[in-house]
N, CA, C and O atoms as a CHARMM CRD file, in Angstrom:
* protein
*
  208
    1    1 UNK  N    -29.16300  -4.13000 -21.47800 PROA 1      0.00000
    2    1 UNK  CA   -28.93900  -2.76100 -20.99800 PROA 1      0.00000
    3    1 UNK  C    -28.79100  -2.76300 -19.46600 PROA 1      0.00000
    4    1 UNK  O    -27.78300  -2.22400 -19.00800 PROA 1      0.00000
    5    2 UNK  N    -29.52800  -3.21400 -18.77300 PROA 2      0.00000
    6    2 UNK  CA   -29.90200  -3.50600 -17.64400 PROA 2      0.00000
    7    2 UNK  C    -28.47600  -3.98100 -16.66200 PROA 2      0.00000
    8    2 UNK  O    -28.05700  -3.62000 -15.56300 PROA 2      0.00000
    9    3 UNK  N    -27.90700  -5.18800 -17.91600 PROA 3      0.00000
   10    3 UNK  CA   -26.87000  -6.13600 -16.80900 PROA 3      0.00000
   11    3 UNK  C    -25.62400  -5.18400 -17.30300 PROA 3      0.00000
   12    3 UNK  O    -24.54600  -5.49200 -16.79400 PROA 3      0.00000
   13    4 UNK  N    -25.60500  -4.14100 -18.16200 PROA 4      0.00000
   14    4 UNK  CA   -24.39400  -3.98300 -18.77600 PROA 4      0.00000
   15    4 UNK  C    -24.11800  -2.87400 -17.42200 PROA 4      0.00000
   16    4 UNK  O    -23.03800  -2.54100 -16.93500 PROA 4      0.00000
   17    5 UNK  N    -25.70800  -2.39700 -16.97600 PROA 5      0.00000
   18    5 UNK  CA   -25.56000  -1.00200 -15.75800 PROA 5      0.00000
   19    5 UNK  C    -25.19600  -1.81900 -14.71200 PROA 5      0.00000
   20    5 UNK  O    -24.28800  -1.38300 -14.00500 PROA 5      0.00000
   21    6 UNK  N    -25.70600  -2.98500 -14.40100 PROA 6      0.00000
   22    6 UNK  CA   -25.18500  -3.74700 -13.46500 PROA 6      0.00000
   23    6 UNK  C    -23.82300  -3.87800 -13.31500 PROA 6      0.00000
   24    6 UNK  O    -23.36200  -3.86300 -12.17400 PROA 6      0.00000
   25    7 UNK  N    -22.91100  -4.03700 -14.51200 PROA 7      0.00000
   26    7 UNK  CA   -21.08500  -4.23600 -14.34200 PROA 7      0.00000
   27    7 UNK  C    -20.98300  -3.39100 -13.90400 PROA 7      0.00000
   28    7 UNK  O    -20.67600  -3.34000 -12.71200 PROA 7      0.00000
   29    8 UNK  N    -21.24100  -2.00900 -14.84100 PROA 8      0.00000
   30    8 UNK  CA   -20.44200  -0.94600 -14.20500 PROA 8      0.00000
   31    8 UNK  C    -20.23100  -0.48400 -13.04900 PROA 8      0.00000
   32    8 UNK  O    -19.15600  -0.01500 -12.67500 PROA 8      0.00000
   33    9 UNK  N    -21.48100  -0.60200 -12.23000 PROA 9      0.00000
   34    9 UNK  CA   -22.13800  -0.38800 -10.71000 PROA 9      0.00000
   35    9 UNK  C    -21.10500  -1.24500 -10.43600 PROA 9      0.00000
   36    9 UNK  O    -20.07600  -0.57000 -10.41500 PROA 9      0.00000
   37   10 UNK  N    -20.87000  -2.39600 -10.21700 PROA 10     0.00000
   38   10 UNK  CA   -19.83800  -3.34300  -9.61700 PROA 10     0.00000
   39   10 UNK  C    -18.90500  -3.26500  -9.88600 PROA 10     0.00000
   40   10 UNK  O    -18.31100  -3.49800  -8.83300 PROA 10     0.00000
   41   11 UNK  N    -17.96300  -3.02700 -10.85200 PROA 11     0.00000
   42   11 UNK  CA   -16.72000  -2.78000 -11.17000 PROA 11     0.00000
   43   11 UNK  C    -16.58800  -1.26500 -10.40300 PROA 11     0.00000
   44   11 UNK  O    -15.60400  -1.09400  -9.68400 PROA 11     0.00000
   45   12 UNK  N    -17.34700  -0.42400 -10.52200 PROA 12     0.00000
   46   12 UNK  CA   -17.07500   0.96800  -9.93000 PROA 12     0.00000
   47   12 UNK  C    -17.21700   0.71300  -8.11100 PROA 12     0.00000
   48   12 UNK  O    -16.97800   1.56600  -7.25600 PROA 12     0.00000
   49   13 UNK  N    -17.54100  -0.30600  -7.94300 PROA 13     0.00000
   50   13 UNK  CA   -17.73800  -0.72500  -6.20500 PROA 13     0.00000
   51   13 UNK  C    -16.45800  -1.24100  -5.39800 PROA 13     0.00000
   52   13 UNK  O    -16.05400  -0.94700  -4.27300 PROA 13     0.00000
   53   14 UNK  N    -15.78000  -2.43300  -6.72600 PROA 14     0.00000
   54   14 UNK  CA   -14.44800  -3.09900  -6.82100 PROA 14     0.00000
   55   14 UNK  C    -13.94300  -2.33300  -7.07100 PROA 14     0.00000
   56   14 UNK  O    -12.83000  -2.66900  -6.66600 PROA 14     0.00000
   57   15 UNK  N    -13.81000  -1.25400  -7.55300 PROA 15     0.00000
   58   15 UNK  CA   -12.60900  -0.06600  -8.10900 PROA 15     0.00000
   59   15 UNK  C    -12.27300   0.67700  -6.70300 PROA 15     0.00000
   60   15 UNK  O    -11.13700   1.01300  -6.37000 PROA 15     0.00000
   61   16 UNK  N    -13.25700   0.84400  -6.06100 PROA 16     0.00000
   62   16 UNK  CA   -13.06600   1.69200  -4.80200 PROA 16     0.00000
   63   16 UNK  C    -12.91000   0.43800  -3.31700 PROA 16     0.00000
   64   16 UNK  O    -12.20500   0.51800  -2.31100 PROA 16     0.00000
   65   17 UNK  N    -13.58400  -0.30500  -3.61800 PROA 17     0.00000
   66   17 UNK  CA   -12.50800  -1.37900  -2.83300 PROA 17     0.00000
   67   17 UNK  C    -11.03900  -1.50200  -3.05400 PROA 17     0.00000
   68   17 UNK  O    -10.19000  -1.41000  -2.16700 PROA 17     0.00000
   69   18 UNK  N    -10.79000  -1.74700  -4.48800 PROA 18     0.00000
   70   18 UNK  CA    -9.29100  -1.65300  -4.72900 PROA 18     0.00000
   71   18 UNK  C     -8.51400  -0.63900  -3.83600 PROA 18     0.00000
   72   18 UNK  O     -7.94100  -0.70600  -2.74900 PROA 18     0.00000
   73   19 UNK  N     -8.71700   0.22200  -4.66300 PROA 19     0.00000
   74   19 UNK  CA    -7.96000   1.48800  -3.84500 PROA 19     0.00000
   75   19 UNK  C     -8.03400   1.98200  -2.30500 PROA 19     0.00000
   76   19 UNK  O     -7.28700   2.85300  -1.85800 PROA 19     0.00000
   77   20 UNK  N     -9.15700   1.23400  -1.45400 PROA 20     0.00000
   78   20 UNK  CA    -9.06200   1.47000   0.18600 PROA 20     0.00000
   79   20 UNK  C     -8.07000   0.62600   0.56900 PROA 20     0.00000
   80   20 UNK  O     -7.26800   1.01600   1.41700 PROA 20     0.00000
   81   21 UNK  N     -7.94400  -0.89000  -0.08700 PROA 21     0.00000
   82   21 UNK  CA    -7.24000  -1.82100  -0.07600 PROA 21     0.00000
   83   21 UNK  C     -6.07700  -1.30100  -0.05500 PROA 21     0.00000
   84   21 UNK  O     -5.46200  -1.37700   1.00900 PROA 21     0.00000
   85   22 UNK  N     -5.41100  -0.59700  -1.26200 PROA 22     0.00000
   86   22 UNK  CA    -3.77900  -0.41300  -2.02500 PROA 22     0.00000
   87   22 UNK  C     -3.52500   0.79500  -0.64200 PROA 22     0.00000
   88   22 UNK  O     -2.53900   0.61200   0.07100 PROA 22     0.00000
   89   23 UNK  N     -4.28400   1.76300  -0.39900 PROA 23     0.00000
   90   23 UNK  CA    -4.28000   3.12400   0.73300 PROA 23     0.00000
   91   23 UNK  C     -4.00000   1.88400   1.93400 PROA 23     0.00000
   92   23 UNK  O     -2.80400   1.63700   2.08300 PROA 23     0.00000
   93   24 UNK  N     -4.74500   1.25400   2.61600 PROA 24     0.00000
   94   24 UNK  CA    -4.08600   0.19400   3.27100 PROA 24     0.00000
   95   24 UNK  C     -2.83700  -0.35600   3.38400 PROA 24     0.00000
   96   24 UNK  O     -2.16400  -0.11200   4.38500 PROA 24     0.00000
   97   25 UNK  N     -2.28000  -1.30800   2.20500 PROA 25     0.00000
   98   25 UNK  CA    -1.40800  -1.53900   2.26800 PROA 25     0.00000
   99   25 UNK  C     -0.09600  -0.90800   2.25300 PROA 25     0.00000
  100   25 UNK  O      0.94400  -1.46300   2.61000 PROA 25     0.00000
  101   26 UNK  N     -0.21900   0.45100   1.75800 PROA 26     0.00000
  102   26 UNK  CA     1.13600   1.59200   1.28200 PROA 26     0.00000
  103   26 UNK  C      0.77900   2.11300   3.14900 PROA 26     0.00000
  104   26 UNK  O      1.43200   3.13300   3.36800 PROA 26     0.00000
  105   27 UNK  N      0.26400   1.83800   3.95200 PROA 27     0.00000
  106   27 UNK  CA     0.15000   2.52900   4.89500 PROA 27     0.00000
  107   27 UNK  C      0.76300   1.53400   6.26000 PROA 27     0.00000
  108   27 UNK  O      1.16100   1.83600   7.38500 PROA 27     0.00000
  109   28 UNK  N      0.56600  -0.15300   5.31800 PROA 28     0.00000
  110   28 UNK  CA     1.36800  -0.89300   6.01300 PROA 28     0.00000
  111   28 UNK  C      2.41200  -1.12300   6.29100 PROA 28     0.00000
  112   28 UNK  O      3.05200  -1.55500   7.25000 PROA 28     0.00000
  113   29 UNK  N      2.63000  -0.58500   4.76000 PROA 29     0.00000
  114   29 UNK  CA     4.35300  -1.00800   4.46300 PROA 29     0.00000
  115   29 UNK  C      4.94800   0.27100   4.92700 PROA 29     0.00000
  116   29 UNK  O      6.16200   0.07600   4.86700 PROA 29     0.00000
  117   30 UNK  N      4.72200   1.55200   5.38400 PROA 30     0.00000
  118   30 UNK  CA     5.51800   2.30100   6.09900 PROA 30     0.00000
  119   30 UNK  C      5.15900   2.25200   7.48100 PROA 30     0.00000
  120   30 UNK  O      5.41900   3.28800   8.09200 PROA 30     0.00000
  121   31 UNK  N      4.69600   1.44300   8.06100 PROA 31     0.00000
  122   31 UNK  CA     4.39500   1.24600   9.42200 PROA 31     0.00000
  123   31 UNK  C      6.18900  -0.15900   9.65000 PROA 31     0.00000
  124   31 UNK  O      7.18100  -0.19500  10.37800 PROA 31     0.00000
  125   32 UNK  N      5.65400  -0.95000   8.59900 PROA 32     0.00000
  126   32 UNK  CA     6.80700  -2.22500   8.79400 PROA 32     0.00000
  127   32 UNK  C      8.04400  -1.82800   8.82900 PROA 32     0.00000
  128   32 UNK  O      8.82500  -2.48200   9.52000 PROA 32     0.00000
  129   33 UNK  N      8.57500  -0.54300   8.02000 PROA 33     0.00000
  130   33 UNK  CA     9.45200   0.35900   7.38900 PROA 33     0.00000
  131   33 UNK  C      9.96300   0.73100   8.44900 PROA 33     0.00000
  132   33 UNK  O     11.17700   0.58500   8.59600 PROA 33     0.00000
  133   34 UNK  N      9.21200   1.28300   9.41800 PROA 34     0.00000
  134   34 UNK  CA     9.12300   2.50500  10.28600 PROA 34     0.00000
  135   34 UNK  C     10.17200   1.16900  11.90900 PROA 34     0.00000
  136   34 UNK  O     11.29000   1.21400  12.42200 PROA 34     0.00000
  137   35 UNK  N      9.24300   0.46000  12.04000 PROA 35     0.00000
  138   35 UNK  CA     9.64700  -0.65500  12.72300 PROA 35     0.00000
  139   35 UNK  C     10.99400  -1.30900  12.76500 PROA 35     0.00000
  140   35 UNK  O     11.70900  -1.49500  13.75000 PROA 35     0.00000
  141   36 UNK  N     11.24800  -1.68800  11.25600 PROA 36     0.00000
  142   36 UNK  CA    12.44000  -1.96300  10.96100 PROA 36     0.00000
  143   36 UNK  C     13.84000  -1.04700  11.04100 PROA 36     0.00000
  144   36 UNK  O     15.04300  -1.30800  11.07800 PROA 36     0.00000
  145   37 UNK  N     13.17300  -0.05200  11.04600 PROA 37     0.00000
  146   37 UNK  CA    14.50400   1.59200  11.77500 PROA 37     0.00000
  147   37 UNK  C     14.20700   1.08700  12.96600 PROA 37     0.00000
  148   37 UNK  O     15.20300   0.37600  13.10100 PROA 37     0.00000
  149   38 UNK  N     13.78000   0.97200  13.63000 PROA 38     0.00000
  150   38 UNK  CA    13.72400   1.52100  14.94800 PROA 38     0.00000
  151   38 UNK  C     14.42700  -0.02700  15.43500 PROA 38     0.00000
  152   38 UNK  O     15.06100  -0.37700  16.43000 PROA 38     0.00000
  153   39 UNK  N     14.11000  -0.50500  14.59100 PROA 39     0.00000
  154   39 UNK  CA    14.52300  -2.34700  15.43700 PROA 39     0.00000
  155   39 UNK  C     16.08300  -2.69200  15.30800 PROA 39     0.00000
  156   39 UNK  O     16.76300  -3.28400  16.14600 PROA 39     0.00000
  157   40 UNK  N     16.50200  -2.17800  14.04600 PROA 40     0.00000
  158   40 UNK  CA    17.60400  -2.17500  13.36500 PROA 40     0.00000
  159   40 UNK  C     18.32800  -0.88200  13.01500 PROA 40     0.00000
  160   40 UNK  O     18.67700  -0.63200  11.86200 PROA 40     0.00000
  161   41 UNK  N     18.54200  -0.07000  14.04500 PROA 41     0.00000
  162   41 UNK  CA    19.39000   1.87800  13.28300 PROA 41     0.00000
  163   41 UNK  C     20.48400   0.98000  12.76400 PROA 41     0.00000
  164   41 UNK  O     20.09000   0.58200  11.66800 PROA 41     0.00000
  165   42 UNK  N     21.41400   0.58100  12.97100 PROA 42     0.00000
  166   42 UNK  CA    22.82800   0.07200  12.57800 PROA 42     0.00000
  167   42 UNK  C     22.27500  -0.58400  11.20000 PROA 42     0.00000
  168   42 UNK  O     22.75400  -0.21200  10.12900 PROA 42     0.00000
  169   43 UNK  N     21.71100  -1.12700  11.22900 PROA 43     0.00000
  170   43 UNK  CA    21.32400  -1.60600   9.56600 PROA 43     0.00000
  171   43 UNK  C     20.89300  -0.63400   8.34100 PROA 43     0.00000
  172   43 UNK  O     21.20600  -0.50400   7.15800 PROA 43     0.00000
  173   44 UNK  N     20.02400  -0.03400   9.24500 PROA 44     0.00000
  174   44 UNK  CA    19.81600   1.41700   8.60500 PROA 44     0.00000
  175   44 UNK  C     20.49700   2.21300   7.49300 PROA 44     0.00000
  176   44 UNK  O     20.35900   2.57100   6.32300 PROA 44     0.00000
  177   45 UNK  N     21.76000   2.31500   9.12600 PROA 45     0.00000
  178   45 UNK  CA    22.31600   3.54300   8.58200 PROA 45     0.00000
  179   45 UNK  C     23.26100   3.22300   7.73900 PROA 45     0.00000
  180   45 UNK  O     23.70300   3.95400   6.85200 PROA 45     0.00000
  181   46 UNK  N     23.69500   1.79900   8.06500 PROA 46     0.00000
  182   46 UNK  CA    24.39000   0.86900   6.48600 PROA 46     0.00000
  183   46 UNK  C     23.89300   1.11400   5.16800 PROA 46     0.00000
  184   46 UNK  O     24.51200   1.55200   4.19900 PROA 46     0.00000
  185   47 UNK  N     22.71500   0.77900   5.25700 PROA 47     0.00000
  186   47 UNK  CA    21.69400   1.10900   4.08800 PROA 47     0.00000
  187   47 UNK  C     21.27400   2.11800   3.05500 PROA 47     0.00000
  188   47 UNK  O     21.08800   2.14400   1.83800 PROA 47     0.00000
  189   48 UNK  N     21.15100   3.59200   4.89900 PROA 48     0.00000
  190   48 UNK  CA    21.19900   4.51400   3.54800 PROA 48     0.00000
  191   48 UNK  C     22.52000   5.18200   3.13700 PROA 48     0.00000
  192   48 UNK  O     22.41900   6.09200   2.31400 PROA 48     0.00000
  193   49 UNK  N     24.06400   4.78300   3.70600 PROA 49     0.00000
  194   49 UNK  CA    25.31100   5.35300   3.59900 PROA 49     0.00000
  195   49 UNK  C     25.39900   5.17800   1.97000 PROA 49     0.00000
  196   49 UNK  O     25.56800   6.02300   1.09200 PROA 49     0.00000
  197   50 UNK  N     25.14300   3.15100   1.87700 PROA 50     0.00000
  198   50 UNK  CA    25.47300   2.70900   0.74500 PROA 50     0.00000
  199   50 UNK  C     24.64500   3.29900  -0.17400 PROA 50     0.00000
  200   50 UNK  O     25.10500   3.23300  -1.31400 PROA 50     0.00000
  201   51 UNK  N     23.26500   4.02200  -0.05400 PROA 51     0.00000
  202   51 UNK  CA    22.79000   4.45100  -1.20000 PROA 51     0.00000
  203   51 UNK  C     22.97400   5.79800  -1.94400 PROA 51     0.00000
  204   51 UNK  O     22.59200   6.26100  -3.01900 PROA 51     0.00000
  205   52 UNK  N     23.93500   6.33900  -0.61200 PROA 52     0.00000
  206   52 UNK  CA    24.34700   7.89800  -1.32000 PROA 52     0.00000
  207   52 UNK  C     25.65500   7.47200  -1.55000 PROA 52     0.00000
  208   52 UNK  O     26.46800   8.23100  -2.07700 PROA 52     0.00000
């Protein structure tokens, strides 16, 4: 009973690690995003012409 309260406690600890983690990374990848406009407009605007 004891170790089964123990997983959950830890998996519910790792669950919210996960997700500060994933909020992290989606926050990286529009920072890199953001960079890559600014480093490259001419590539850009290639980019989004071809997607409309």
């Amino acid at each position: 009973m004891t170790h089964n309260g123990d997983w959950s406690c830890g998996a519910l600890i790792n669950w919210n690690s996960f997700l500060k983690l994933n909020r992290a990374s989606a926050q990286n990848n529009q920072l890199t995003t953001r960079i890559k406009e600014i480093l490259a407009p001419s590539n850009f605007a290639v980019n989004t012409q071809g997607n409309v």
